[in-house]
N, C-alpha and C positions, 0 to 999 in steps of 0.2 A: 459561564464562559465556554467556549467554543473551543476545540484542540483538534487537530488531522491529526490521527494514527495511521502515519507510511510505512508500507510494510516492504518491505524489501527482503529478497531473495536472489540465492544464484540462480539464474534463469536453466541452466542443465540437468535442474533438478528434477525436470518433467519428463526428461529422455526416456525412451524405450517403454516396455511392461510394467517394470517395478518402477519409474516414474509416473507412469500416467495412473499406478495403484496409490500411490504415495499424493499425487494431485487429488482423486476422487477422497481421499481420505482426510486430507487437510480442510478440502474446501465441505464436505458433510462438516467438520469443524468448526469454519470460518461462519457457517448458518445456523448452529448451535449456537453462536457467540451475537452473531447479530440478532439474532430470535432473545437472547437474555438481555442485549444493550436497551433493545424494544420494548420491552416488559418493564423497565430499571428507568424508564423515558430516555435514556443518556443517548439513543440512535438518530441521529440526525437526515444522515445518508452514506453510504459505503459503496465500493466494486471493486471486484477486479478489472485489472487493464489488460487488452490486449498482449502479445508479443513484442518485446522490444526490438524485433524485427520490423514492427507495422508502425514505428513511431517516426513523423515526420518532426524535423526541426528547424525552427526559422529563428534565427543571429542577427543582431541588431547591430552596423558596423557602422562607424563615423558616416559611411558613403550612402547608407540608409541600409535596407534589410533585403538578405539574401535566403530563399528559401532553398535547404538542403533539404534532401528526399529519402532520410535516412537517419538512424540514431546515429547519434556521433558520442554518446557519454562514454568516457574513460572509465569504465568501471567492471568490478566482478558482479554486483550486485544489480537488479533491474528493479524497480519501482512496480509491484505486483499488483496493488491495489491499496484501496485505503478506506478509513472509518472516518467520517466524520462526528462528532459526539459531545455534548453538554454534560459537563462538566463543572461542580464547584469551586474546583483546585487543580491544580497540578498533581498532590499524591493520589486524588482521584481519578484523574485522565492515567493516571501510570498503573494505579489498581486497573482498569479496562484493557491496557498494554500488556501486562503479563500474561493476562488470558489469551491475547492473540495468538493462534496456532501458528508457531513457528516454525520451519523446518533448518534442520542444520544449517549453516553459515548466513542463518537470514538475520535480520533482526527489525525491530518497531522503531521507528523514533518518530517520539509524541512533538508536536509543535503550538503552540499557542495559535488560533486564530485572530491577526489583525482587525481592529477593527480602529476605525480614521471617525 
């Protein structure tokens, strides 16, 4: 079975020096972790995402769809990237999750991929 590991963090966590040491650090991490998902077969596909300043949004409203040129999510947290991964179970997509290199106030959540 198929699961997204979405990794979410606060985005201010990259500010300044000791941010961008803290980035280069995580992400040497995040390649240690896909280099073993790869080895394990369970790697399907992963990335980081851009800035949640560079996120475009399009809203689907009764009158049809309006494209906003901007994030609009309510949140502390921003959607940083994500693993895609093959998976037996759930306590094995979650075994793959605690590995993820987390930085304080972030966290993983695993999802089932649909499939119709």
């Amino acid at each position: 079975m198929q699961y997204m590991l979405l990794v979410y963090e606060p985005e201010d966590l990259d500010q300044g020096p000791e941010g961008q040491a803290s980035l280069m650090d995580v992400a040497a991490r995040h390649m240690a972790l896909a280099k073993a998902m790869s080895e394990a077969g369970a790697m399907q596909a992963g990335a980081g995402l851009q800035p949640v300043a560079t996120a475009t949004t399009v809203r689907t409203s009764a009158s049809g769809q309006t494209l906003h040129d901007g994030p609009f999510a309510e949140t502390r947290e921003h959607l940083g990237g994500f693993y895609l991964i093959e998976a037996p179970d759930l306590d094995a997509a979650i075994k793959w999750a605690r590995q993820v290199p987390i930085r304080p106030g972030g966290s993983c959540e695993v999802r089932p991929v649909a499939t119709y």
